[in-house]
Residue, then its C-alpha position, 0 to 999 in steps of 0.5 A: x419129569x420131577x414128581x410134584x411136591x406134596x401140598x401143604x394139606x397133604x403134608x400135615x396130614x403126613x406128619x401128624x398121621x401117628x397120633x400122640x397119646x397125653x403122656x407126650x402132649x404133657x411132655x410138650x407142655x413142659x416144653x412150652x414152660x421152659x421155652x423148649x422146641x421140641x420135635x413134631x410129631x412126625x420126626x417122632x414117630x419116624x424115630x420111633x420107627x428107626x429105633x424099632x427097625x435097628x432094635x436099638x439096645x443102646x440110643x445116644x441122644x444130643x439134646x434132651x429137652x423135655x423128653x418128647x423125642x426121649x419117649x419117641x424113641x424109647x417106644x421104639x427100643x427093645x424093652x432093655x434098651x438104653x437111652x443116653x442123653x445129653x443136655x447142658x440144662x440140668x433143669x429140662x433133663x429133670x422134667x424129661x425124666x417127669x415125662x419118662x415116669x408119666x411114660x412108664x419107663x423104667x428109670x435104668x432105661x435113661x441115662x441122663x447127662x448133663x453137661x456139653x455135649x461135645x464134653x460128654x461124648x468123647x467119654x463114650x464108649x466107641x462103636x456102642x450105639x445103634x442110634x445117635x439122634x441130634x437136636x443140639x447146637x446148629x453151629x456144632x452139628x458138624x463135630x456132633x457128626x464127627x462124634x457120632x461116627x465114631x460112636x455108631x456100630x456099623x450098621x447104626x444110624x444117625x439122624x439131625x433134626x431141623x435139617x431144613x432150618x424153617x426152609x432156610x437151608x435151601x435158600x443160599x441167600x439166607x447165610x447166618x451162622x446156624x443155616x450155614x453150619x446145618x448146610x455144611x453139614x447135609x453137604x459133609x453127609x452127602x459126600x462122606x464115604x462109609x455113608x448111606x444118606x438121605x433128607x427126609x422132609x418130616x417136621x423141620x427136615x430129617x437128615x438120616x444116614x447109615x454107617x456102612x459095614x467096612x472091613x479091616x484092611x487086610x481081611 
């Protein structure tokens, strides 16, 4: 017997049980003056808990915003962790670095960059990064996850928000460009070898997965 789904009650109560402190309700309000959607509080404190479990010393982020996720998951690093993010608005990257000061982070623990992503990820270091967090373009998630792989050490993560798209993904009658592509994505996840997988549904939909340790062929 399927377990009954939570309701709506019990679900706010879930994704808004770790509160936020004024540091990321002023990094929201930059958000709200540049027309940014960050991420709710529920991914946030889930990526903070990621990034506390790996003891993420290096964070690749796609999507910076305003720094709300930045905060998040800098909470969760190790005091010499580094967070590289990337964002194609140099404008938001310079309030997100507002935010982080509010934050008290120290400025070498953010590496800001501004530019494409998929420009900019390639010039990363391979098999470098515990963490890699995505929040940018839907409709280049998947070449987002093809990066990512390669940039993760075994072992490290990487995480897509809006993977349910505002209950969009699971309806298959809704088939416009950004739904597809975020559901071609949870299916090239489920189905991809070296992956342990799993959707989790905090704020718009969590989708998660570990990059499994494989040996050198030959060993």
């Amino acid at each position: 017997m399927a377990p009954t789904p939570i309701n709506a009650t019990s679900w706010t109560f879930a994704d808004t049980w770790v509160a936020e402190d004024e540091v990321l309700a002023a990094a929201r309000a930059r958000s709200a003056e540049v027309g940014v959607t960050p991420i709710g509080g529920g991914t946030g404190a889930t990526l903070r808990f990621l990034t506390a479990v790996l003891e993420a010393r290096a964070v690749v982020e796609i999507g910076t915003g305003t720094g709300v996720s930045g905060v998040w998951m800098l909470r969760g690093m190790r005091p010499d962790g580094v967070l590289t993010t990337v964002d194609i608005e140099a404008e938001h990257q310079r309030l997100a670095r507002e935010s982080f000061k509010e934050a008290g982070i120290a400025s070498q623990r953010v590496r800001t960059i501004a530019g494409s992503a998929l420009d900019v990820l390639p010039r990363l270091t391979d098999g470098h990064y515990d963490l890699v967090f995505v929040d940018g373009d839907k409709r280049e998630y998947g070449a987002y996850l093809a990066e990512a792989l390669r940039l993760l050490r075994p072992g490290g993560v990487v995480a897509f928000d809006n993977a349910l798209w505002h209950d969009r993904v699971a309806d298959p009658a809704q088939r416009d460009e950004q739904t597809v592509a975020i559901r071609d994505l949870v299916h090239q996840v489920g189905v991809t070898e070296g992956l342990v997988p799993t959707l989790l549904p905090v704020g718009d939909g969590l989708l998660v997965a570990k990059k499994e340790w494989v040996p050198e062929s030959g060993e």
